[in-house]
N, C-alpha and C positions, 0 to 999 in steps of 0.2 A: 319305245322300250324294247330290249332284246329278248328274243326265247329264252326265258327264264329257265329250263329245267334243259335248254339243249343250245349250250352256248356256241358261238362261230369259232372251230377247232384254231388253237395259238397256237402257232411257232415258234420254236427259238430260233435266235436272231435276227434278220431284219424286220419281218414280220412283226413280232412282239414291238421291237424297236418304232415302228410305225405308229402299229395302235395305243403305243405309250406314249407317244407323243402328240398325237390326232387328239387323247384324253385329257393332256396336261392344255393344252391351249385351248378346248373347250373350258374346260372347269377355268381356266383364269380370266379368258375373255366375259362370259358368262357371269363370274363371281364380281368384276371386275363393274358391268353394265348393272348388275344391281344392288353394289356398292351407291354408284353412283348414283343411281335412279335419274328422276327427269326426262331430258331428251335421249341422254346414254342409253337409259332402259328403256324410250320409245325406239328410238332406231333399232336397238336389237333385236327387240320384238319383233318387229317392223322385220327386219329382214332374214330370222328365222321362217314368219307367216310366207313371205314371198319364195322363199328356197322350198316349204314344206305343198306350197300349191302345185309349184313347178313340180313336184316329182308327183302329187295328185294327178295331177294334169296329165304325168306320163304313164301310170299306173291307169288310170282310162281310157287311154289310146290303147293300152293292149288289150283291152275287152273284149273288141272286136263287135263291137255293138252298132247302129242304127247312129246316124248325125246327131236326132230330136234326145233320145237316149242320153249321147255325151253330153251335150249341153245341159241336160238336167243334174248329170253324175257332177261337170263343173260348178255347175250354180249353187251345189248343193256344198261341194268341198269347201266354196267361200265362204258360204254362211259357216260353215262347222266351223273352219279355220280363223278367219276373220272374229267370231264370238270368243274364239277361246286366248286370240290375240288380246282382244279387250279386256278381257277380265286377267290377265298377267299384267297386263298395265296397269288397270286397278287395281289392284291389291298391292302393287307396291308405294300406289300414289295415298294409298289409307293407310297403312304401316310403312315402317321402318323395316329395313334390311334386311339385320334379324331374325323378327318375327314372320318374315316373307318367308324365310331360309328354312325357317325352322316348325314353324306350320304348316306353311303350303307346299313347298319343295323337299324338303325332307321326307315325309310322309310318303310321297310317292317313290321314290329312291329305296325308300324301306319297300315296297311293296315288292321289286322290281328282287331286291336284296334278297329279302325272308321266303320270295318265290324258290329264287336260284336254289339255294341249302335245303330246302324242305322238298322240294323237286327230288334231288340230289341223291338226299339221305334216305326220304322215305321211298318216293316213288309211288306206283301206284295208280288206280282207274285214270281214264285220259277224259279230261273236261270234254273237248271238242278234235278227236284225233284227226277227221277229217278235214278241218283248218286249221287246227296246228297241234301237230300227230306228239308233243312231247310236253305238253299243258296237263299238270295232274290238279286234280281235286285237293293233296296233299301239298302244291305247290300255293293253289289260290289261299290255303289255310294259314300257310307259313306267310305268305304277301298281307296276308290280313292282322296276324300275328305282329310283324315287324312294325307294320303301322300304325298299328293298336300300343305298340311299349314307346312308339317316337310320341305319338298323342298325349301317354300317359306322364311322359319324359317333360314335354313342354308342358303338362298341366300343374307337375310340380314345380317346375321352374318358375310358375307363374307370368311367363313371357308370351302368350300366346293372344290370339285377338282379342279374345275376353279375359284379358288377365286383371283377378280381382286380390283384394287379401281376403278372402272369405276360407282360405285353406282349399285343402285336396280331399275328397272325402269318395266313400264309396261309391257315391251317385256320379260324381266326375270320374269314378275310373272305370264306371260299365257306362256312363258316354265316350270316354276316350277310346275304350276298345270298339267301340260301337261306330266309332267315327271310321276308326281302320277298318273295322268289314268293307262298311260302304268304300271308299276312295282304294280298297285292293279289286273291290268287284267290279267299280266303273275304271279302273285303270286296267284291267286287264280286259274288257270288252274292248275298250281301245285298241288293246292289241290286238286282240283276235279278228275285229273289224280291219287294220290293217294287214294281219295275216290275210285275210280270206283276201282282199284287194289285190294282194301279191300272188295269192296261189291263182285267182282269174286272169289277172294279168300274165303267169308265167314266167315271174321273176321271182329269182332270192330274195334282194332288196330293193327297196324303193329308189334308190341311184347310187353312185359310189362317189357321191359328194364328198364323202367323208375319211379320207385313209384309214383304209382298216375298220370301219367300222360302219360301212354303209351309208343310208341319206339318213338322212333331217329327220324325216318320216319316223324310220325305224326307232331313233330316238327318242323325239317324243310321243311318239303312239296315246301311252299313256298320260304324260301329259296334257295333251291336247281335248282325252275325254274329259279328265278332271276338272280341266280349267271352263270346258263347252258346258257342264252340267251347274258350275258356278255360278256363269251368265246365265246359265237358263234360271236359275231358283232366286238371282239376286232380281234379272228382270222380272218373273211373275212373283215375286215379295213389292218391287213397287208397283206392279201395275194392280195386286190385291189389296195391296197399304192405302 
């Protein structure tokens, strides 16, 4: 996910042109693999996880830490990485497209979104300025904000994972907002945990995989928490079930 309240300054011309188009073939490829689902959407998984270790991998190389040290800091990125892999696979092997689009991905995109503007507009105390000095408390509100109306959006729609005809009523619209706290708060740790990674390491971004817009990493930051805390709460549901 990118510094929401302090974006990577755009050019006009080529520049712009780059990251206009680094965007367009994300969003299609992407849209595209979980159109599809099945193997489309394992391989893509699949080689997202492997692109976002590699720049893990090089992100801990600059730590400048102890051999015993790195190999833990790797061991650790699989587990994180690798779990959060699995649970984007599942969830689109339980639902349908859609409701993947529009539940689980969505949500986070709002966070990323409702940050940016309320960053922006309001401004104001810095979450954590010492790992990432332009993060406001009025930004997480607005990320939570965004969240909370895409929640409340898909609960009317009735298209979400629990979708029932039992109607929309007050109790669904202070869980939906209640859902956007949570998935702005664990998306934006995300971040901040890859911030802090970068500021140790000593890099802007995590690689320049990406024209214009940095590595894997940087994009899905967020992601990657949402999806890790998934596996975590789906595995201990069945190992409590």
């Amino acid at each position: 996910m990118a510094d929401a309240e302090a974006p990577r300054p755009v050019l006009f011309g080529r520049e712009l042109a780059v990251r206009a188009a680094s965007a367009v073939v994300m969003v299609v490829v992407a849209a595209s693999a979980l159109w599809l689902g099945g193997w489309f959407w394992i391989g893509f998984v699949a080689v997202l996880a492997c692109g976002v270790l590699w720049e893990w991998n090089r992100l801990v190389g600059g730590f400048g830490i102890a051999p015993m040290g790195e190999v833990a800091w790797l061991f650790a990125g699989a587990i994180y990485v690798t779990a959060a892999a699995l649970a984007m696979i599942q969830v689109r092997f339980n639902f349908a497209a859609p409701v993947v689009l529009a539940a689980f991905i969505a949500p986070i995109i709002a966070v990323d979104v409702g940050a940016y503007f309320a960053g922006r507009a309001i401004g104001g105390p810095k979450i954590a300025p010492r790992i990432s000095p332009s993060k406001t408390w009025a930004g997480l509100g607005g990320g939570a904000l965004g969240a909370g109306l895409v929640g409340v959006a898909v609960e009317i729609a009735d298209i979400g994972p629990g979708a029932n005809a039992a109607g929309f009523g007050m109790g669904e619209l202070a869980l939906a907002l209640l859902t956007g706290l949570v998935i702005a708060v664990i998306a934006q740790s995300g971040d901040f945990f890859e911030s802090w990674m970068k500021r140790r390491a000593g890099v802007k971004d995590s690689s320049a995989l990406i024209p214009g817009h940095g590595g894997l990493f940087d994009r899905l930051d967020g992601f990657l928490a949402v999806f890790f805390v998934l596996f975590v709460v789906d595995a201990l549901g069945k190992l409590l079930g």
